[in-house]
N, C-alpha and C positions, 0 to 999 in steps of 0.2 A: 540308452534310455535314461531318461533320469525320473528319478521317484519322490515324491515328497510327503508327507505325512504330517499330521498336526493333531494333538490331543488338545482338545478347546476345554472341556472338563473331565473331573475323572468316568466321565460316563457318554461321552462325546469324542470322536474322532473322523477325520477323514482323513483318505489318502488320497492322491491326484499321482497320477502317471503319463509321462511323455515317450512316446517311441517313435525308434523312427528303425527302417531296415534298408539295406542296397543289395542287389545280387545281380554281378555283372557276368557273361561268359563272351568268347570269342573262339572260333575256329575255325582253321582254315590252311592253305599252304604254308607253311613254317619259315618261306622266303619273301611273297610276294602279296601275303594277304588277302586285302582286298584292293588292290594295284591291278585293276583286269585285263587293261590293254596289255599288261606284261605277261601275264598270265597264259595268253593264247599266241605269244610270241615264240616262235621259233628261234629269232635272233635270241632271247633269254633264256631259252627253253632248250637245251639237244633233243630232248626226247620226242620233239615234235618235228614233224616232217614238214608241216604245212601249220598255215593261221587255225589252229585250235584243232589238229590230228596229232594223235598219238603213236606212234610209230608200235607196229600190230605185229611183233616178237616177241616170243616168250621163252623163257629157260623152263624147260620139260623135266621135272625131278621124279624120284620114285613116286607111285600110286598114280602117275599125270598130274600132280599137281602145278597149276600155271600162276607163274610167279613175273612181274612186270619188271621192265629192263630200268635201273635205276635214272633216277631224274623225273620219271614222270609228276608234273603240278599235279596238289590236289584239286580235283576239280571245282568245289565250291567252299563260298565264304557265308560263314552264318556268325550272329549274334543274336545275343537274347540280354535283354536288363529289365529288370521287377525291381519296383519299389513299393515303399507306403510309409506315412505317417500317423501314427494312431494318436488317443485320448481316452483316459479311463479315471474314472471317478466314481470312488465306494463312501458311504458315509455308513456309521453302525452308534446307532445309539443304544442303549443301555435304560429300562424303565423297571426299578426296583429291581429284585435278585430274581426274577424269574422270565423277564421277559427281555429280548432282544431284538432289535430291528435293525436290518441295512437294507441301502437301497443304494444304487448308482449305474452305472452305464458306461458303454463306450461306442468309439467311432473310429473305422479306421479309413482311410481311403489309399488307392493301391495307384498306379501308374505302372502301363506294362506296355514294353516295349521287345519288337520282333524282327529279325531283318535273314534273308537265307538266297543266294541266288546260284546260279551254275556258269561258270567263270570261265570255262574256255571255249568256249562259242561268242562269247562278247567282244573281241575284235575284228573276227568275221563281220558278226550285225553293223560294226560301228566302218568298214570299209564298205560295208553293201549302201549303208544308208549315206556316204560320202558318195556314192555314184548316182544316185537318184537325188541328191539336195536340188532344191529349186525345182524342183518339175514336179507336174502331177502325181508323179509317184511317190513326193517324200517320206523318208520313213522319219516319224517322232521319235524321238527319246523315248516316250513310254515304249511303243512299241518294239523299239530296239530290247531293252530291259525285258520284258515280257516274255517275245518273240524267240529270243536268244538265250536270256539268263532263266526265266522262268522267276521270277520273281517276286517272292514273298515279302510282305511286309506290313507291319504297321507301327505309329509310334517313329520310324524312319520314314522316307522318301524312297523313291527307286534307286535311288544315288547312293543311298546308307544314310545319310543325314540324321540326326533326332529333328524331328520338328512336333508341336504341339496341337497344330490344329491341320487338316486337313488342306493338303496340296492341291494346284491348281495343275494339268498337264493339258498334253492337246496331243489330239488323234488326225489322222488326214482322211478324212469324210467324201469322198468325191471331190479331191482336188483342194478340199481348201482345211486348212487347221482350226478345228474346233476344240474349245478349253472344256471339260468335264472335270467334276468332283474326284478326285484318286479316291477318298474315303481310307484314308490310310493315317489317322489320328491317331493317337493312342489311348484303348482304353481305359477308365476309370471305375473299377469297381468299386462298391462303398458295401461294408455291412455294417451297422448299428445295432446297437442291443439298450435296453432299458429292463430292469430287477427292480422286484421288491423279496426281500426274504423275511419271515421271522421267526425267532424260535422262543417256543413257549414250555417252563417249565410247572407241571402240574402235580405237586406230591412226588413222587419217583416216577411219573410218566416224560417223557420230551417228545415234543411235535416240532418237526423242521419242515414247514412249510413255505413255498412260494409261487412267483408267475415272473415269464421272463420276456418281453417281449425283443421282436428280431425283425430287423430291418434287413432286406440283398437288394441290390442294384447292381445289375451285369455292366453296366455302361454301354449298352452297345445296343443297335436297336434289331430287332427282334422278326424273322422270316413271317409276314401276312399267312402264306400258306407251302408249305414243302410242293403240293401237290402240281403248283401252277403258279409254276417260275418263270417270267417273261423276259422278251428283251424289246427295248425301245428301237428306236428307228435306226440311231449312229453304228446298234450291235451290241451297245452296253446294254448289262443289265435294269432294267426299267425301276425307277425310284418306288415305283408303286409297289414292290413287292414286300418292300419294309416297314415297320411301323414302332412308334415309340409305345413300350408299353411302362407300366407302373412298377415299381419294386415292388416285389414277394414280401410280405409281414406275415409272422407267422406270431402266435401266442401258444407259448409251451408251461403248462400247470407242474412244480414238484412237489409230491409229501413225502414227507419219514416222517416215522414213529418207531419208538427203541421204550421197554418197558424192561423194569425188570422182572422174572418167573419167580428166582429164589436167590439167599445172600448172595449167591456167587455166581448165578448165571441171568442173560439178559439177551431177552428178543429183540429186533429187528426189523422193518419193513419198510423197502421204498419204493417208489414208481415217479417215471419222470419221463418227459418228451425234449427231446434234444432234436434241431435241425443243424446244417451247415452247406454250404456256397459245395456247386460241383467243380472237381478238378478245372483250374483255369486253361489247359491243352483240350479239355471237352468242348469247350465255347467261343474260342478265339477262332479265327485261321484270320488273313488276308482275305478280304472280301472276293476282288476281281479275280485272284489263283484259285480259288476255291471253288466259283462260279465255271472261271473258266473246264475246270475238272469237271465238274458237274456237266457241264452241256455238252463235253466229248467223251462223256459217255465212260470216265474212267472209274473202275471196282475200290477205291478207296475208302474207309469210313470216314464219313466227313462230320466234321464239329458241329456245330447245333445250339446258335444262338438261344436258340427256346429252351433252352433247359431251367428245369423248376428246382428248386434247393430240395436235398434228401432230408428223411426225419428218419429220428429213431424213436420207440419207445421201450422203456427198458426197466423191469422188474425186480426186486431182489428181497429176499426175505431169507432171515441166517438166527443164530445163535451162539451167542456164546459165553464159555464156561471157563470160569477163575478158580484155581486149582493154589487156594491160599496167594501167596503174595509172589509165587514163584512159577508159575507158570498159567497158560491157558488155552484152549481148545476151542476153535470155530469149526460151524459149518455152516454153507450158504449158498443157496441156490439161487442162479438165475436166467433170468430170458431177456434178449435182445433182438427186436424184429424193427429191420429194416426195412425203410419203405419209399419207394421213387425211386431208386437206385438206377444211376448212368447201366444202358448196357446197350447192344449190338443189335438194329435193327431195322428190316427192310422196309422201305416206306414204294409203294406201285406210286406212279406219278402220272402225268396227262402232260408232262414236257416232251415235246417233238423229237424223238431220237433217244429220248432218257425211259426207259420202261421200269423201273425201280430205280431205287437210290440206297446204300447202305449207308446209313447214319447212325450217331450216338441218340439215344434215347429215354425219356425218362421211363419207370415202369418195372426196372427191375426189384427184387425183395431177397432177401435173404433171413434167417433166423442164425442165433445162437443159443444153446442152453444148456444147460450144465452145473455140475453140484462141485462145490470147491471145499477143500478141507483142511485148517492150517493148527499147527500147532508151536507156540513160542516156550523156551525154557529165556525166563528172564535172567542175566547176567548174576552169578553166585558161584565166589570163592574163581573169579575168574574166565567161566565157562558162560558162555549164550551159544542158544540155538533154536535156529527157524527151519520150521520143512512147510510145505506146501505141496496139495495135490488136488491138480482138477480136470474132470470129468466133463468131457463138451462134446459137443455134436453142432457143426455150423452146414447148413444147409442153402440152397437158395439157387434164384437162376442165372448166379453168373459171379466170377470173385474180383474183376474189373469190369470196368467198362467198354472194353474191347475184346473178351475173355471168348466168343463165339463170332469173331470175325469171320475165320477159317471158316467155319461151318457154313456164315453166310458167302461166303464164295463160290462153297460148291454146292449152294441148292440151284436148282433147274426150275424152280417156280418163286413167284417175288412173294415166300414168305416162309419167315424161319422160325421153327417148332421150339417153341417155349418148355426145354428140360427141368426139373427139381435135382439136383446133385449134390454130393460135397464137395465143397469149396477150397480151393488150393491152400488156403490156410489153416485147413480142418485138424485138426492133431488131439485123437481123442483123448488123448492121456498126457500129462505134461504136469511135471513136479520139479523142485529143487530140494536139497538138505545144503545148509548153510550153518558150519560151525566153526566161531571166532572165541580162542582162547588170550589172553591177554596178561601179564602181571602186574602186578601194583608196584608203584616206584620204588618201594624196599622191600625186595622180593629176593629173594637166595643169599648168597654167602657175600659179606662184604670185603673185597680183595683191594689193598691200600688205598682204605677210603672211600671205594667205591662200590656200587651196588650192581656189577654186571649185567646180573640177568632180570633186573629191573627192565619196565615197560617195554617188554617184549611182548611181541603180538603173531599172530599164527591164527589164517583164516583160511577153512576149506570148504570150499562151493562144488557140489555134487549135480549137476542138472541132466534128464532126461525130457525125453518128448517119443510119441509115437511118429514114425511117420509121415509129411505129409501128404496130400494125392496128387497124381498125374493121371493125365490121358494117352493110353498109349497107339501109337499112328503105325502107318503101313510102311514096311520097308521097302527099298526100291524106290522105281519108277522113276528115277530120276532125280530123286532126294537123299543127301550127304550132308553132313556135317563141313565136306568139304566145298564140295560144288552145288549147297543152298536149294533150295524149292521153292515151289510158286504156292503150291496148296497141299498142307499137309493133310492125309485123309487118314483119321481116327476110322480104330478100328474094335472099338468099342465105346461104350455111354460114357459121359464125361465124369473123368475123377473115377476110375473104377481103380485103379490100380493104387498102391500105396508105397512109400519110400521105405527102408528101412529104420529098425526103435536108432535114435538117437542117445548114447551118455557123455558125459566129458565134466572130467575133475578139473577143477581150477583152483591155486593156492596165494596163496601173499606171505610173506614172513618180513616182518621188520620192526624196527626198533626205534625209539625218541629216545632224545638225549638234549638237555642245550649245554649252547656254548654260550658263555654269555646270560643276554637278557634272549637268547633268539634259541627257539624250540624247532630243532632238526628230527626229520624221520627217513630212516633209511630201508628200503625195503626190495625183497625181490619180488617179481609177480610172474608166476608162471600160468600159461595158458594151455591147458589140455598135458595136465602134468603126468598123465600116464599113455600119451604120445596114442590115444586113441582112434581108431581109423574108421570116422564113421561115412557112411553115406549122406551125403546130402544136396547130389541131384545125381542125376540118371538121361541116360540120352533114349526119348521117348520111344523108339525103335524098337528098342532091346529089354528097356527096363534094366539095363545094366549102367554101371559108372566109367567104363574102361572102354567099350565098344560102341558106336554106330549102325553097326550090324553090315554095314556097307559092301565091305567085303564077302560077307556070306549071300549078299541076294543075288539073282540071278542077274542083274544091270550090272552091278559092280563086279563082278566075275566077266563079263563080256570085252 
């Protein structure tokens, strides 16, 4: 990024800011990539018997665990690349000693690119379709891709390519090649934002007030209706289903006010509405793969162009108390209610063969609330120290956005019961003690000149937490840690169960010194210095850290 800044008068300034971000991934066979025709080659490949078979041996070790005979290609190649470019501009003027204004904005826009296919069936496709070339029966490129690889993409081409704007391909329609739209562009999300703040000082009262407004654009165009999903003549999905909608503007009000009660202590209160874009994996998929799932009727929770950006509004009203020049004591309570929140949901449909659909959904909500309590001993004669302790309760129907999948799998009717729970991040107790001792540069005994035990420093960090929750599921039936499950069945109300208290010491000890003009710190940092053994997951079976239970049920015993 680069940043720039400019003070025009002593009571005028602006900043301007440039960013930019890249985040690229790739994986895949460690040898061949995304090189496919070698991929499903046997002459490349021993571990294949035939054009994309795996040769179906296994080394048998204790418990039956099946372990694949070396060589096997990994079966497919995925990448993923997100970018964006931003812009942001604050201006804060200054109008006599009491009042302040800033206003400015930003804009960022994003480019996201998707590519994933299944790589050892793709020499078969591309020898089937060399046997049908030229005749009625040709098979396309697309379809070979599709057919074969299963082929996710956007932002790329079926091929991997990057390209920018949407591909032309062709399908064999009754004998002849017809060009369709792939729709496999890359999307372009945008969020803008435009502030006004000001803060006004009135005798010992401050008001920090403002309005913020927020601009989403999905980039992407948006499902007419889930319910009645069509297909045109060729078999593609019919254009008509989709429609360009408007970007989401949302306008969010904040105040604070802080007053003082008496010399040494000072109230508190704020309220404010916050929104933001839902996870970009809630919104994307590849158009035609996604369709495709959908019409064959597969149990997947599918993405959900429609999704409307979450808000928060959020509370907080404290206190606090100045204990002379040397310390001070807060307390402060607050609430956080979430609202729209992505979650897990069946939608009954009127598509021919599709009788529900599990999707991502807007609708979920959750709360936070809670009284926090902190106290500082300001740095004296060497010593500082901070604790902190807060007191919460997070509630809500769901802690992700795919957090009651499972549940929607095993209902037997298209429609899944809206729980109130705690939330996997619920931890109702959660403190730190933080205390950094330090010495001043001529500090102890001076030994040939020198001040040894000068700017030494010594920090210990004390943290605990309760807890946090799980749901605990049935053992058995066919479910291991080793050999995986299809639908894990809770067997109690979600989040009933809780992890064990968490603590763990962490230390720093080290020292400055220069050489030179150049100031050196040498330091050790120990992490978990009293080698503490806490729990912090459980395998949901048992409730325990060590076991699966596997062994004990009546399947794993058989």
């Amino acid at each position: 990024y680069i940043n720039f800044g400019h003070r025009v008068t002593p009571t005028f300034h602006y900043n301007l800011r440039l960013s930019t971000f890249y985040s690229g991934s790739q994986d895949g066979d460690p040898i061949w990539w995304d090189d496919i025709r070698k991929l499903g080659d046997p002459v490349f490949n021993s571990a294949l018997v035939d054009t994309g078979v795996v040769k179906r041996f296994y080394y048998y070790l204790p418990l039956y665990e099946k372990v694949q005979c070396p060589g096997v290609p990994v079966a497919s190649f995925n990448k993923l690349d997100q970018s964006y470019w931003g812009v942001r501009l604050d201006i804060s003027k200054q109008f006599g000693k009491n009042f302040d204004l800033s206003m400015g904005g930003d804009f960022n826009y994003y480019t996201l690119r998707h590519y994933s296919i299944q790589t050892l069936k793709m020499l078969q496709g591309f020898s089937n379709a060399e046997k049908v070339k030229g005749t009625p029966q040709e098979i396309s490129d697309y379809w070979i891709y599709r057919r074969y690889g299963s082929v996710q993409n956007y932002g790329y081409d079926i091929y991997g390519n990057k390209i920018n704007k949407s591909r032309t391909y062709f399908s064999n329609i009754d004998g002849s090649l017809v060009p369709f739209d792939g729709h496999d562009s890359p999307p372009h999300p945008i969020n803008a934002s435009f502030y006004v703040q000001e803060i006004a000082k009135f005798n010992s009262m401050v008001v920090n007030g403002g309005i913020r407004f927020d601009l989403f654009d999905t980039g992407i165009e948006q499902l007419r209706d889930w319910r009645e999903i069509k297909r045109d003549s060729t078999g593609f999905v019919s254009e008509e289903n989709f429609v360009n909608r408007s970007p989401y503007t949302f306008i969010s009000p904040r105040l604070g006010i802080s007053f003082p009660l008496t010399d040494h202590s000072v109230f508190h209160v704020q309220i404010g509405k916050y929104v933001h874009m839902p996870k970009f994996n809630d919104l994307f998929e590849s158009r035609q793969y996604f369709l495709d799932r959908l019409f064959a009727g597969y149990k997947d929770q599918f993405p959900n162009p429609n999704l409307k950006p979450e808000e928060l509004t959020q509370y907080e009203i404290g206190w606090v108390y100045n204990f002379g020049k040397f310390s001070s004591f807060s307390v402060t309570a607050f609430s956080r209610t979430y609202s729209s929140l992505t979650r897990t949901g069946i939608l009954e449909t009127n598509i021919p063969g599709v009788s529900s659909v599990i999707l991502t959904e807007n609708g979920g909500w959750s709360t936070v609330k809670g009284l926090s309590l902190e106290l500082y001993l300001y740095r004296t004669n060497g010593f500082a120290l901070a604790a902190n302790y807060t007191l919460s309760r997070a509630n809500g129907t769901g802690s992700a956005s795919d957090s009651h999948f499972e549940d929607a799998l095993s209902q037997t009717e298209n429609f899944l019961p809206v729980l109130v729970a705690p939330l996997d991040f619920d931890e109702r107790h959660k403190g730190m003690i933080d205390l950094d001792i330090c010495t001043k540069p001529k500090s102890g005994p001076r030994i040939f000149g020198k001040y040894l035990f000068a700017n030494l420093g010594l920090n210990l960090l004390f943290t605990f937490h309760s807890g946090a929750h799980f749901t605990r599921i049935k053992n058995g039936d066919g479910f291991s840690e080793v050999f995986g499950y299809y639908v894990a069945q809770p067997i109690e109300t979600p989040n009933s169960s809780t992890l064990p208290w968490f603590y763990q010491v962490d230390t720093k000890f080290g020292k400055s010194f220069y050489i030179g003009p150049i100031n050196f710190n040498l330091y050790v940092w120990v992490i978990n210095l009293l080698n503490t053994k806490s729990v912090t997951a459980v395998f949901r079976q048992t409730g325990r850290p060590d076991t699966d239970g596997w062994l004990e049920a009546d399947t794993g015993k058989s």
